[in-house]
N, C-alpha and C positions, 0 to 999 in steps of 0.2 A: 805851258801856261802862257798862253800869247797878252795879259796883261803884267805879268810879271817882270819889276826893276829891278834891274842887279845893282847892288852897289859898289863905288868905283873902289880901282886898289886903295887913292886916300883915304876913302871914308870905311872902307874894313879897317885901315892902320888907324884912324882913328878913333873906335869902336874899342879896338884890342887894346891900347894907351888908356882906356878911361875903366878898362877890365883889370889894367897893370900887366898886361900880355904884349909881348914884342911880336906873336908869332902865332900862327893858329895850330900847330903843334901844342902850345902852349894848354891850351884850352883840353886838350887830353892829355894832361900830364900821368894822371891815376892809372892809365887804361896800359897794364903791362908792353914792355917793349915789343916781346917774340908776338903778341896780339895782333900788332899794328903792322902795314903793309906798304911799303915804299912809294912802290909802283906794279902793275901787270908786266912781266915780262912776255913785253911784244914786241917783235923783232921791227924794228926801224923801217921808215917808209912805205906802207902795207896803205892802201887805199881804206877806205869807209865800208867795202862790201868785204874786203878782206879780210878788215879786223873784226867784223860784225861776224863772222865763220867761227873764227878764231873764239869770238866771247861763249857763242853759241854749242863751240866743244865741250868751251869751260863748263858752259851751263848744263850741258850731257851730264858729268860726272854725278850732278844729284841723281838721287835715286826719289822716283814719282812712282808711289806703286798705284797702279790700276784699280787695284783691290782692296779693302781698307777692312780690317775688321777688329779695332783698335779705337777706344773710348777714351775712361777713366777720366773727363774731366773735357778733351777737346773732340769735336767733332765734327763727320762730314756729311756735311749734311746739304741737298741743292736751293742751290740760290736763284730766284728766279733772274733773268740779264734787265728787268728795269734798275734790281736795284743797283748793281753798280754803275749803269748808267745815270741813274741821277747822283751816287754819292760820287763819285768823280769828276760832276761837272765845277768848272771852275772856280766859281763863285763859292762853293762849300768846303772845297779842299781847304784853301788859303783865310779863310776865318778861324778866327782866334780867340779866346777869351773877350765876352764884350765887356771890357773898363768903362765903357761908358754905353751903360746898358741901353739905353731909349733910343738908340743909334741904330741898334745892331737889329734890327727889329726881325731879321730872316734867322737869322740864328737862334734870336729866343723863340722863336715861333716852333721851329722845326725840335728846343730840347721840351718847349711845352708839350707837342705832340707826343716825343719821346715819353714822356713822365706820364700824359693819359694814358697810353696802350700797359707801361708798365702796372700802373692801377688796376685796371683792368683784367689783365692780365694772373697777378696777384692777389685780387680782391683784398687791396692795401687804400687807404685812405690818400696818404702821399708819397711821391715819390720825387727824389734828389735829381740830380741832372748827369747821375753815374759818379763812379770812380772809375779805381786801373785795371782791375780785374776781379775776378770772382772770389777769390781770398781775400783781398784785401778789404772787399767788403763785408766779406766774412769777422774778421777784426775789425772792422772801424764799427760794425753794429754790437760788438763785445764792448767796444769801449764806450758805445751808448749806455748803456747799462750799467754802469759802476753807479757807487754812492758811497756815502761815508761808511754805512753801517754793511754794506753787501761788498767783499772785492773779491770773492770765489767765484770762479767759472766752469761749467761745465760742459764737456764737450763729449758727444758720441765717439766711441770709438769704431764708428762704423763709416764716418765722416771721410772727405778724402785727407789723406796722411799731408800733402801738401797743405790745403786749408788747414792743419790742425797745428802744424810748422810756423803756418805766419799768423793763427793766434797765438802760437806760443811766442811767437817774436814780439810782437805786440805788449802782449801781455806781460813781460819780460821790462819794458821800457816805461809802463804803467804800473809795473808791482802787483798787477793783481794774478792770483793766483789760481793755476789749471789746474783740473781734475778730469780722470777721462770715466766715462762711464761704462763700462765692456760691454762684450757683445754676448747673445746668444744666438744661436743658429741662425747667423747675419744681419740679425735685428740688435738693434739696442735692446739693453737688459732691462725693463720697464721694474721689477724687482729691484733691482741693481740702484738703477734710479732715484726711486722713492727712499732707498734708506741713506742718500748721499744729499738729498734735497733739505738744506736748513737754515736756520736766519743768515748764514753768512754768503749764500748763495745770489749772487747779481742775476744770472740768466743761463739759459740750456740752448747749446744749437745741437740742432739734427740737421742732418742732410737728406734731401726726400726727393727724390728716391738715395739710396745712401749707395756710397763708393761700389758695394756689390751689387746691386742693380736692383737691389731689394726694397720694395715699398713699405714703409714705415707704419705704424698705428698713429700717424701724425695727431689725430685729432684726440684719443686717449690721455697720448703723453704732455700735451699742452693743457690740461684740466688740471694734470697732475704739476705740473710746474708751476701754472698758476695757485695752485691750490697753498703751495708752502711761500706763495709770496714772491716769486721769482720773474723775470721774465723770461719770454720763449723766441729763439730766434728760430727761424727755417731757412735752411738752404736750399733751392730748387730750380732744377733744371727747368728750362722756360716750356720747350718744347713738351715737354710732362703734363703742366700745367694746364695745357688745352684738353686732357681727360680727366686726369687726376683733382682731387681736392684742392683748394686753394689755400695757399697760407691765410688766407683772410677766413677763409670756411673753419679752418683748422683753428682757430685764436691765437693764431701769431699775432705778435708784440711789432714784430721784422721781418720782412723776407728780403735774401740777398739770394743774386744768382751771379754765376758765368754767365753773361750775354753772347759767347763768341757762337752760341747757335741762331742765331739771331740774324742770319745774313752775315757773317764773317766767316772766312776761308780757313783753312788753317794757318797759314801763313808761317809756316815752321817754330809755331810757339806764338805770335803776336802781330800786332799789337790787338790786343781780347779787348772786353769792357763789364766793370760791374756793375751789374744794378742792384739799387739799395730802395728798400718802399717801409713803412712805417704806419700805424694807425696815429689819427689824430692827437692822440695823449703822449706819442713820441715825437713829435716834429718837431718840437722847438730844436730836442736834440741832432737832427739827425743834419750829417755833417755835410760840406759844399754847399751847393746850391738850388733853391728850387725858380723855378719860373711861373707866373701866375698870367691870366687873363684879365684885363680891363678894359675901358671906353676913352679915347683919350677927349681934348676938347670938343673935338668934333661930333664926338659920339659914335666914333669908327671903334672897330676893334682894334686891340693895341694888347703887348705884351712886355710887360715886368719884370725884374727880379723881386720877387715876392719876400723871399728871405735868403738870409746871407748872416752865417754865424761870425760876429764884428768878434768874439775875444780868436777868432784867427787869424786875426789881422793884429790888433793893437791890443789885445791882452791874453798873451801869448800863454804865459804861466796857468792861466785857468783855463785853458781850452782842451777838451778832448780828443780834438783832430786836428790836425796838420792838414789836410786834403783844401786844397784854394784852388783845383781845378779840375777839370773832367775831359773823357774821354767823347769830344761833343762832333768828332769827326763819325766814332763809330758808332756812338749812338745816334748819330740820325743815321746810318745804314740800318741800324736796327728799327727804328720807325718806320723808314721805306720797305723793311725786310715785311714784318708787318701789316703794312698797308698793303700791302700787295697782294699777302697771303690771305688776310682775314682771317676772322676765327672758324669759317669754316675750313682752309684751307690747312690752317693748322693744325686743325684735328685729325683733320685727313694724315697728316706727314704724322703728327705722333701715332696715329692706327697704324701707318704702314712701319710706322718702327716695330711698336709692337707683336706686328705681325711676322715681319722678317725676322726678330731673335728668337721668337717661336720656332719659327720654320730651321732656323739657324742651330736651336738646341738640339731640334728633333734627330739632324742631318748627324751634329757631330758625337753628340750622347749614340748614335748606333755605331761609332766604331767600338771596337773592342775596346774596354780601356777605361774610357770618358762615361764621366756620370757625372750629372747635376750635384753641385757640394749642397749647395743649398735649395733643396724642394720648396716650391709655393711662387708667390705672384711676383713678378718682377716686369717692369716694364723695355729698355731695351739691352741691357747688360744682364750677364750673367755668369760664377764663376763655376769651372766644369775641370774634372780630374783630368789630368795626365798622365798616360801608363809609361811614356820616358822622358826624358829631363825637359823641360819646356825649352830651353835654346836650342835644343836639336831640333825641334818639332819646331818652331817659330822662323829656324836659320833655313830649313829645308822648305818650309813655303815661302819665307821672303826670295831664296832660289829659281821658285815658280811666280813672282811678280805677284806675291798678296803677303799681305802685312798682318799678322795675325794677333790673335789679345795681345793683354798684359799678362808678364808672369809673375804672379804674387808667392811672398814668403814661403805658402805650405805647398807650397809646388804644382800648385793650379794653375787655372788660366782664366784671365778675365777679360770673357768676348764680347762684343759690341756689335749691333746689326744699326742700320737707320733706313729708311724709305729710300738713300743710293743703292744699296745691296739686293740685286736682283736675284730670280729664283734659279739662274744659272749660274751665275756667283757662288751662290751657297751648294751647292750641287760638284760643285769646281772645285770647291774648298774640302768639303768631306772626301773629294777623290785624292785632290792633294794630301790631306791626313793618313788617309790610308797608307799611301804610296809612300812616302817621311816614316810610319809606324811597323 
């Protein structure tokens, strides 16, 4: 970062003094001892190309499979090289929350853009400036939804088991109360449903497509939720979204997603981004930040903080959400991702998903063994039997440099294709199964 100031050793010591910190140890105090790392052991006087070998062995030891056939929630999906080229320049890394909004005019501009495409995208009226990740918006849109007279919630059990964890954490710190709805033949119990739906009920999230890869009756189940008074949240994968129904089509209340398909890497876990989008009659609630369009004196274009929930600041006791900031580095990668793709392009990538777990189920349902658990429409996930234990079968292709499903509870396996997964990939894979079985 060639405008980048470092600050001098006085002004760190006095920094950590106004912290009550003697030491920047100090400042990870929490973070367990055996965690934390001295130093590299690198042997004394080694040149800059030397020790650059040296990091570079270190860096070997990860394991980078070639081959990826592992969803559930993160995914890999290509990126095209503008957009890290723009989300990397300069100027956008080292921006910050704008405190003094009318200032920062490139930053509101780029979460304004962000917030259209999410609209869009969602067929949502509006949408926030993100949160931290795709659960978390999962809960912060439960905790849109409470009232005096509603504090039951209701969640798919077809949902991912992580998002259903950090509603229940949530909801845990708010008092209101989880109920899960079961499953049948990897759909939510629409039955099940309707006789669990009653005055005490705040809101229903589904996941769409849901943890098995399974495409929901999105738009059924939300007549019914509305019907008894409830609100309807949706969870959905963005890339879906460019074929599939939209939460807005569907009479969602909300829709939250994982962004990390959205132009984000994997990056071994993070850093992800949530987006949260809301129709009109929920905005007031809906938490963080949004950015709006104006004229300023001149009658140029100009951009705002439109809203900004104040009892998260100064009246702390009545507020719903804790969130005072956003993930505004990766959501404009996610904008750039975007722009770049267009909606035509994005439909293309969700076809070629669609089309690769197709081609993907066909391959490995003909070894012996392997059968579809759950028959019918699914978009890129899907889970498929196992005729030996799944660590064998998943130890023995990560062996062969491909990373295979997830292994769930009943001893299945939940695989994942996306538009990377080529048709000798998948071809590569069913031989490795074989070969493993």
């Amino acid at each position: 970062m060639g405008n980048y100031l470092p600050s001098s050793a006085a002004e760190r010591q006095e920094m950590l003094a106004s912290l009550g910190c003697e030491r920047i140890d100090d400042l990870y105090c929490q973070v367990p001892e055996e965690m934390k790392l001295d130093r590299l052991d690198l042997p004394a006087g080694k040149s800059e190309l030397e020790v650059r070998r040296i990091m570079e062995s270190i860096a070997a030891k990860n394991t980078v499979f070639p081959s990826v056939f592992r969803g559930a929630g993160a995914y890999r999906h290509y990126i095209p090289a503008i957009v890290k080229s723009v989300a990397s320049k300069e100027t956008f890394v080292t921006a910050y929350t704008p405190y003094q909004a009318e200032i920062s005019q490139g930053v509101l501009q780029s979460i304004f853009e962000y917030q259209t495409m999410i609209c869009e995208l969602t067929g949502m009226d509006v949408s926030n400036a993100s949160v931290y990740d795709g659960a978390s918006a999962a809960a912060e849109a439960v905790a849109m939804c409470r009232d005096r007279k509603r504090d039951t919630v209701l969640v798919s059990a077809a949902a991912h088991p992580m998002v259903r964890q950090t509603i229940e954490t949530y909801c845990f710190g708010s008092g209101m109360k989880v109920k899960y709805v079961p499953m049948k033949n990897g759909f939510t119990d629409e039955e099940a449903l309707t006789g669990l739906l009653d005055g005490s009920v705040a809101c229903f999230y589904l996941q769409q497509p849901n943890f098995y890869g399974r495409i929901e009756r999105a738009g059924e189940i939300g007549q019914a939720v509305h019907g008894a008074g409830a609100k309807y949240i949706m969870g959905v994968d963005p890339i879906a979204m460019a074929v599939l129904k939209t939460p807005g089509e569907c009479g969602a209340d909300i829709a939250v997603g994982e962004g990390q398909s959205l132009g984000l890497p994997l990056s071994f876990g993070g850093p992800y981004l949530g987006f949260m989008a809301a129709t009109q009659a929920m905005m007031r609630k809906l938490p963080g930040r949004i950015v709006g369009e104006t004229t300023d004196h001149d009658g140029q274009r100009a951009f705002v903080l439109t809203l900004q929930a104040r009892e998260q600041h100064i009246r702390r006791e009545k507020a719903s959400s804790n969130i005072c900031s956003n993930q505004a580095l990766c959501a404009m990668t996610a904008a750039v991702y975007m722009a770049a793709m267009g909606p035509e392009g994005m439909r293309k990538a969700a076809k070629s998903c669609m089309a690769h777990a197709r081609y993907a189920a066909e391959r490995i349902c003909s070894v012996p063994g392997f059968d579809m658990v759950y028959p019918g429409p699914y978009f890129n996930e899907f889970a498929a039997t196992c005729p030996c234990k799944p660590e064998k079968l998943l130890a023995g292709l990560a062996d062969r440099g491909i990373l295979g499903g997830l292994p769930l509870e009943n001893g299945s396996i939940l695989w994942c294709a996306t538009e990377m997964n080529t048709k000798d990939e998948i071809d590569a894979l069913e031989r490795a199964i074989r070969e493993v079985v």
